[in-house]
N, CA, C and O of each residue as an XYZ file, in Angstrom:
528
protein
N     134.495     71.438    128.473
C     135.387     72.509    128.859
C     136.527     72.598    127.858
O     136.575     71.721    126.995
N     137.339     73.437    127.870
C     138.381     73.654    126.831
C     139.330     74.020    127.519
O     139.550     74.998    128.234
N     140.157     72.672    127.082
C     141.612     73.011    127.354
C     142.483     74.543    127.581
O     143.061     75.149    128.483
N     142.139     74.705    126.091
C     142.789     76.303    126.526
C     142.243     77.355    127.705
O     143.118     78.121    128.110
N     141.548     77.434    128.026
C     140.699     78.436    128.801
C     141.294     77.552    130.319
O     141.528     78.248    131.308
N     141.483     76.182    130.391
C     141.933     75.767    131.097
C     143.609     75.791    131.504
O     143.989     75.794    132.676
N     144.303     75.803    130.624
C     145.929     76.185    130.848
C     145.779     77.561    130.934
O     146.440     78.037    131.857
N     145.022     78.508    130.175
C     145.578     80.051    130.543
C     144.831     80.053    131.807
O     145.477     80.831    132.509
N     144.043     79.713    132.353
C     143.744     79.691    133.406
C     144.794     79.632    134.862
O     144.845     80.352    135.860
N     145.578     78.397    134.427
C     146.103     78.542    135.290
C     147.560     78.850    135.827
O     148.144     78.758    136.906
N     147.934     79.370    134.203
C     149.243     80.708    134.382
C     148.492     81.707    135.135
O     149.012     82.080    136.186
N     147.323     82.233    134.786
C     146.688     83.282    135.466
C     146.765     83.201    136.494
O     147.349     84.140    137.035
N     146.310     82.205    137.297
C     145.978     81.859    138.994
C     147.362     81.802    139.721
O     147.571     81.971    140.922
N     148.229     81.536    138.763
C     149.989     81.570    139.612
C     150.277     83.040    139.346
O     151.027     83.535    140.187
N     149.889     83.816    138.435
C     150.340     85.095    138.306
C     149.601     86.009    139.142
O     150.148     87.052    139.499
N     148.292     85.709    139.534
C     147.314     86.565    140.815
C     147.703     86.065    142.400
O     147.558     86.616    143.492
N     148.278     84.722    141.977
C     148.582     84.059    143.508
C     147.260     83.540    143.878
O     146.855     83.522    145.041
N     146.467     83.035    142.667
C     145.122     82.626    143.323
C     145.169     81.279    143.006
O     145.961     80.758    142.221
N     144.063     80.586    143.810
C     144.217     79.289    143.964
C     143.126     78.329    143.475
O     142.854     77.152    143.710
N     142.753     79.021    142.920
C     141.323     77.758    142.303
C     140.785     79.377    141.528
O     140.988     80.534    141.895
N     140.099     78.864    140.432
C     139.184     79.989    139.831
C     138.148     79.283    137.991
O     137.928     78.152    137.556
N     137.922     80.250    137.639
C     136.491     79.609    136.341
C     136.593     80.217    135.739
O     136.897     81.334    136.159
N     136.458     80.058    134.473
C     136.251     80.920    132.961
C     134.866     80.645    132.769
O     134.663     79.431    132.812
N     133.767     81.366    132.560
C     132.727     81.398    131.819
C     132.442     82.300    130.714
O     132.451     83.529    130.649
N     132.138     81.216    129.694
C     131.475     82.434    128.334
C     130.187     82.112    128.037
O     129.548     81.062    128.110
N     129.825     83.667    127.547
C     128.202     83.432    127.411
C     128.189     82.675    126.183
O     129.011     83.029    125.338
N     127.401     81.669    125.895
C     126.736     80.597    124.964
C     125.449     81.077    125.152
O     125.075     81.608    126.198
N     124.483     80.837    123.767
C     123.273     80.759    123.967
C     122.559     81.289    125.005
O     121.957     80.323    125.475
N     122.245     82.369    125.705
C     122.121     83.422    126.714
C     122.917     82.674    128.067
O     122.629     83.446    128.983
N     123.363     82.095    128.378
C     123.731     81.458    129.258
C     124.980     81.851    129.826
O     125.574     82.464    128.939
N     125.803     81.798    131.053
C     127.265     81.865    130.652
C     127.754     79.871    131.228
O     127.474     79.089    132.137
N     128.765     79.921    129.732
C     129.161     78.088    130.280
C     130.212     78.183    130.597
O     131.005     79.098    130.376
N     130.376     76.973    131.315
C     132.219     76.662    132.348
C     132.693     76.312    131.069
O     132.014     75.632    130.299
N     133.852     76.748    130.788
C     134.937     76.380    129.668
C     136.148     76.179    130.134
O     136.878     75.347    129.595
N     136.482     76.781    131.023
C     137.574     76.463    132.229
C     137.678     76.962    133.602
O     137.485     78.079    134.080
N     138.134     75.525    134.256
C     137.964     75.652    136.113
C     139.273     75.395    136.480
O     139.833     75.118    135.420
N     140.106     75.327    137.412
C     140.984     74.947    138.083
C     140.852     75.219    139.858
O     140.827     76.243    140.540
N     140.788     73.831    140.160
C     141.129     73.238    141.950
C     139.250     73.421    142.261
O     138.736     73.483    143.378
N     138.670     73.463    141.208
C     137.498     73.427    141.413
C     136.749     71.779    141.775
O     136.801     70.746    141.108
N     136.157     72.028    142.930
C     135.513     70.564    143.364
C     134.714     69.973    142.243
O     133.913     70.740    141.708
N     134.794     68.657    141.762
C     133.452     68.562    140.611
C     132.031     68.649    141.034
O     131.185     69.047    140.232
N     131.716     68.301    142.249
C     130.297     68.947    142.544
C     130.081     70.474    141.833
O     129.351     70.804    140.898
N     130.707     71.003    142.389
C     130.476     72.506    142.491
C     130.894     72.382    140.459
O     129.901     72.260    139.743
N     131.640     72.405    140.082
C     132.119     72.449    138.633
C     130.591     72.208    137.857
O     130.025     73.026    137.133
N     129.861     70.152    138.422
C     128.381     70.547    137.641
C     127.531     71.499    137.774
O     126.682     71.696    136.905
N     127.636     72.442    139.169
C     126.619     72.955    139.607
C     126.702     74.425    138.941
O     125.705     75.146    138.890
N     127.941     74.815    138.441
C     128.270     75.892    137.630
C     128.613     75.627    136.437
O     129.306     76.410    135.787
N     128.049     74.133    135.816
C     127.992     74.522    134.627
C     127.768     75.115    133.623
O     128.530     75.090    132.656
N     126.394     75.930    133.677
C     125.491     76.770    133.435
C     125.134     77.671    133.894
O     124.121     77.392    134.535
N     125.554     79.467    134.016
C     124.865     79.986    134.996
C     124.031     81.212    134.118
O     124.328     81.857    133.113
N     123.210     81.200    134.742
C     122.167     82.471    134.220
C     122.669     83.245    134.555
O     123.459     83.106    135.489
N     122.443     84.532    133.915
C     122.235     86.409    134.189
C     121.960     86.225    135.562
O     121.009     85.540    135.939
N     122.831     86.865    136.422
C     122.066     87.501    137.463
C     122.537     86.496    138.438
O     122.245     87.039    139.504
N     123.093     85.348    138.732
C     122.716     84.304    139.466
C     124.400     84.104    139.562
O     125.205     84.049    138.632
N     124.704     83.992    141.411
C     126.043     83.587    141.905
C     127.117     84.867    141.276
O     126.823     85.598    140.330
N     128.209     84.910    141.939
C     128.901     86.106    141.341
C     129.417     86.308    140.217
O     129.903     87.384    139.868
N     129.358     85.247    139.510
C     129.783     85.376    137.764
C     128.052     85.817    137.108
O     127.932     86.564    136.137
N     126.993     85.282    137.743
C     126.233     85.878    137.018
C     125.941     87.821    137.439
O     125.484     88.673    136.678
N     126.249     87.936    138.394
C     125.742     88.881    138.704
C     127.015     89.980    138.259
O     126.784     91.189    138.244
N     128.287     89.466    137.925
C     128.976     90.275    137.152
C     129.099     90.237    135.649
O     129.799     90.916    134.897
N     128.208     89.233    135.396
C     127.282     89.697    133.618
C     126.565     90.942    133.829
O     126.741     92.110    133.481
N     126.030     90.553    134.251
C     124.605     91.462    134.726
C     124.646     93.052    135.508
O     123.699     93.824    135.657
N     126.017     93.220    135.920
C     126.306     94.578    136.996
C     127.121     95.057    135.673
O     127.187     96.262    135.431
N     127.810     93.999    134.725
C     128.799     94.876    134.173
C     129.956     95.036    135.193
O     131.019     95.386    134.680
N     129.961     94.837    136.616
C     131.614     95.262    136.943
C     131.914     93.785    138.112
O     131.320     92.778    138.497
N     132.991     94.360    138.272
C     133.267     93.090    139.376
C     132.872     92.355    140.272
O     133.942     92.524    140.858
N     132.322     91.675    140.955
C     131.747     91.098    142.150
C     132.531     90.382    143.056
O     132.890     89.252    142.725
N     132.925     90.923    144.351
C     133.971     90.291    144.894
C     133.578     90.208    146.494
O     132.694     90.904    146.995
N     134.423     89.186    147.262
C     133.585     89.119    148.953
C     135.304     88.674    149.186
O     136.106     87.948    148.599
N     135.317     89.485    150.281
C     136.599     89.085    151.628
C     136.363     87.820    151.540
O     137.192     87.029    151.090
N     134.966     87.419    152.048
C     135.574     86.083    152.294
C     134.118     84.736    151.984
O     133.073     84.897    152.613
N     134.235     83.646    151.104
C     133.593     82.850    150.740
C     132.492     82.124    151.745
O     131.282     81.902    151.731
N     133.282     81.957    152.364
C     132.712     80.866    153.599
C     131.748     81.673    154.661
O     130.886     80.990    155.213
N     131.826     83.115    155.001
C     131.648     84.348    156.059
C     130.363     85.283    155.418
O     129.674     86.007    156.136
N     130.130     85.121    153.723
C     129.833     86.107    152.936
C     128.366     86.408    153.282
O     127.738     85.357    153.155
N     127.412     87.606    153.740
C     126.580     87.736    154.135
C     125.773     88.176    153.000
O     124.542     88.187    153.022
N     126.498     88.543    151.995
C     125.667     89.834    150.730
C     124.372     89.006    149.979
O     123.525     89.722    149.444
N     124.214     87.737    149.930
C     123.653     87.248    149.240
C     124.283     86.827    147.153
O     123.825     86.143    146.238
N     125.425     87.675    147.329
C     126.311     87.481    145.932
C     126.696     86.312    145.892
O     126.586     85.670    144.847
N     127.227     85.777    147.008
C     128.102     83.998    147.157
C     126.799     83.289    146.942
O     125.665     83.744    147.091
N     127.161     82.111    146.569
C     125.954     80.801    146.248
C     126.273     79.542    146.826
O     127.110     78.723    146.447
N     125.550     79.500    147.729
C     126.430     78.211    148.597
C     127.119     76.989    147.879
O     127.671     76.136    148.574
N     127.106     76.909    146.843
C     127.930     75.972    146.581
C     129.575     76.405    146.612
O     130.584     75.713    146.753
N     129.365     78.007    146.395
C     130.687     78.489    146.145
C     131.333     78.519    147.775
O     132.357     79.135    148.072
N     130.587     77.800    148.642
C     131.361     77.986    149.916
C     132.421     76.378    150.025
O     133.284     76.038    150.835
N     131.841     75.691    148.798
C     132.907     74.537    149.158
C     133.922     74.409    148.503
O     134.464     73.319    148.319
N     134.385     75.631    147.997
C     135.576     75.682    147.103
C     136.978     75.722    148.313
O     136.597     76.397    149.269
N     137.593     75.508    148.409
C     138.763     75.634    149.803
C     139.461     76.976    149.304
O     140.617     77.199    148.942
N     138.508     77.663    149.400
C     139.569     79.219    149.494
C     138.460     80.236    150.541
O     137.465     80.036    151.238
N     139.314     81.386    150.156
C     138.218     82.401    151.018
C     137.801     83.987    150.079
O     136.729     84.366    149.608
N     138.881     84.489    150.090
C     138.816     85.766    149.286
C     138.435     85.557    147.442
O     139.123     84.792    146.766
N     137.372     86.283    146.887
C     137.190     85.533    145.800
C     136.665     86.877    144.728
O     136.053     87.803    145.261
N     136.897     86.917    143.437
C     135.795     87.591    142.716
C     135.752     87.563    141.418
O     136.733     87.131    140.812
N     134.582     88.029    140.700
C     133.907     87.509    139.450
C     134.749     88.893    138.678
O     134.881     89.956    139.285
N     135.150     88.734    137.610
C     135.478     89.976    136.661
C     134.563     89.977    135.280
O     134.861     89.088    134.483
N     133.526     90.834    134.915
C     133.368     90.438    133.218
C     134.558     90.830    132.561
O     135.488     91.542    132.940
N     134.320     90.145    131.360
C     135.380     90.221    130.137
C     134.783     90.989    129.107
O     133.640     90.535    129.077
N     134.852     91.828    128.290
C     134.100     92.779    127.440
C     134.793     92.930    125.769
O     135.958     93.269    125.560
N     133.939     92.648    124.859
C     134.578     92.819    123.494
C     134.711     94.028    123.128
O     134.601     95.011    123.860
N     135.007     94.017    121.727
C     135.517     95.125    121.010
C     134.042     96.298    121.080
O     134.217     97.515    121.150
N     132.832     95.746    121.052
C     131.502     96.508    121.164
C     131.004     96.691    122.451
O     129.846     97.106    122.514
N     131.769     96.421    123.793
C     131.445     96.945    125.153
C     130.522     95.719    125.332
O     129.777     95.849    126.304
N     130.389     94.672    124.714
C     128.985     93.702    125.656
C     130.265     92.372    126.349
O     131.293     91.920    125.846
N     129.662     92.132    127.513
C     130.045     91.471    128.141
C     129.810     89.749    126.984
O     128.847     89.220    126.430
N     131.534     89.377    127.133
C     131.466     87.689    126.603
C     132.109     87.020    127.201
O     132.600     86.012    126.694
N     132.300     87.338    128.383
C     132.839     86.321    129.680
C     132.843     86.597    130.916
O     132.796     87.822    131.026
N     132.874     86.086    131.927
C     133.358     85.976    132.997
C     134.789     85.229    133.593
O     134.974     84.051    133.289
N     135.622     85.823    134.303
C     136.699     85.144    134.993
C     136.537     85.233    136.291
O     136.158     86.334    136.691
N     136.812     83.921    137.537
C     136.535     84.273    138.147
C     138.380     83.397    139.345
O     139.058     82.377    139.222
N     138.385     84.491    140.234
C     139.385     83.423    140.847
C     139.210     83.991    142.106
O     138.666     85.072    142.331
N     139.852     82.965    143.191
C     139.888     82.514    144.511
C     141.046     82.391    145.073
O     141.845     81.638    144.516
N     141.452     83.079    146.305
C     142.464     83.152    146.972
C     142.481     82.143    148.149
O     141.429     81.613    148.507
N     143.589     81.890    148.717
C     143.727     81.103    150.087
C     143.078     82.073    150.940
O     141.955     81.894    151.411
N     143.774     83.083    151.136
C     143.405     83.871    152.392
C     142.364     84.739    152.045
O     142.044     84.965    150.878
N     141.676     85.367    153.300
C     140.512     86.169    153.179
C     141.267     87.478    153.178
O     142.474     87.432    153.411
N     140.648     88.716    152.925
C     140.809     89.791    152.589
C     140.387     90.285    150.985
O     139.652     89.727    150.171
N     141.059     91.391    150.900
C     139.974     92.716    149.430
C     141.084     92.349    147.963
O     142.176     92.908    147.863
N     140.699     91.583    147.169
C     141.545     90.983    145.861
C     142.033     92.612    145.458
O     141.419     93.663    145.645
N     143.200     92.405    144.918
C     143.522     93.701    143.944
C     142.834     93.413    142.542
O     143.349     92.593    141.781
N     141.719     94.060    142.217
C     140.827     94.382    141.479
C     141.232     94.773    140.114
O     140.907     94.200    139.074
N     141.820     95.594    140.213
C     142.775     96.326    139.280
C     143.396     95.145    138.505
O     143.108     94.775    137.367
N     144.352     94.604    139.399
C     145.124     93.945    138.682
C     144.476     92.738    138.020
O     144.832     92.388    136.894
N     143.364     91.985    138.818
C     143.258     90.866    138.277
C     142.437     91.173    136.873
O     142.437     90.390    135.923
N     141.622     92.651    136.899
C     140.929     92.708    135.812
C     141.893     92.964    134.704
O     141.591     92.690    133.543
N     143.110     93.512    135.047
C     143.988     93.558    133.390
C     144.261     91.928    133.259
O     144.137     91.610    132.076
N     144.540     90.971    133.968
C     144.609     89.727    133.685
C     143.459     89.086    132.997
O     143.681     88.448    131.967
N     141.948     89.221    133.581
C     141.240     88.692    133.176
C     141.071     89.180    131.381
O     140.537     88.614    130.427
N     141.694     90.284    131.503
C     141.193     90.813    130.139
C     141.934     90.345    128.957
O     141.798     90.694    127.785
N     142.739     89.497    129.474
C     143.797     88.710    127.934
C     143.282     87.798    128.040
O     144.008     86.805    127.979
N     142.002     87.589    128.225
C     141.267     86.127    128.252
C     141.516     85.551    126.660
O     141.588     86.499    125.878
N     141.601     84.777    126.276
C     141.958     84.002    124.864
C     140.399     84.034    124.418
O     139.521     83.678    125.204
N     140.099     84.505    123.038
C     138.537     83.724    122.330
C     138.306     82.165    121.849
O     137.215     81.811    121.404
């Protein structure tokens, strides 16, 4: 993981008011954890690696837009991945990060205490000063 992705991380999470969240960048088709914060280490190995398509950071590679659930623990959509239910938050969602050529080269993802609808908006202008 990398430090940096790990400290901006977690100015970010005090500036959203969120409480645990993940940086993933795509490597080698993959997207990898480069930075987590209040993340359980179970769950941290289990998202080390996530494919296209798979848990809400993959599936916001893959949608191109946000992926987000009221609530972690409650989530019926099939988007949450049960591991993501042992994170101690509730309200949660995946943002891609997009380069200068429109292709997705990250994911951010963060987690609130309380359940309810993330401001979307805002966290995606945050996610978007993601550091390279």
């Amino acid at each position: 993981m990398s430090d940096r992705h790990t400290d901006w991380l977690r100015a970010q999470l005090s500036e959203a008011g969120a409480v645990a969240g993940t940086v993933h960048v795509i490597e080698q088709g993959v997207l990898r954890l480069t930075g987590a914060v209040n993340i359980p280490p179970p769950v941290r190995a289990v998202v080390s690696t996530i494919p296209e398509g798979k848990g809400m950071a993959g599936l916001a590679w893959r949608r191109r837009r946000p992926v987000e659930t009221c609530d972690l623990e409650t989530d019926t959509t099939g988007d949450v991945r049960p591991g993501a239910k042992a994170v101690d938050a509730h309200a949660a969602v995946a943002l891609p990060v997009f380069d200068d050529d429109d292709a997705v080269w990250a994911v951010v993802g963060f987690a609130f205490a309380e359940s309810g609808q993330p401001d979307v908006a805002r966290l995606r202008t945050l996610a978007e000063a993601l550091p390279r």
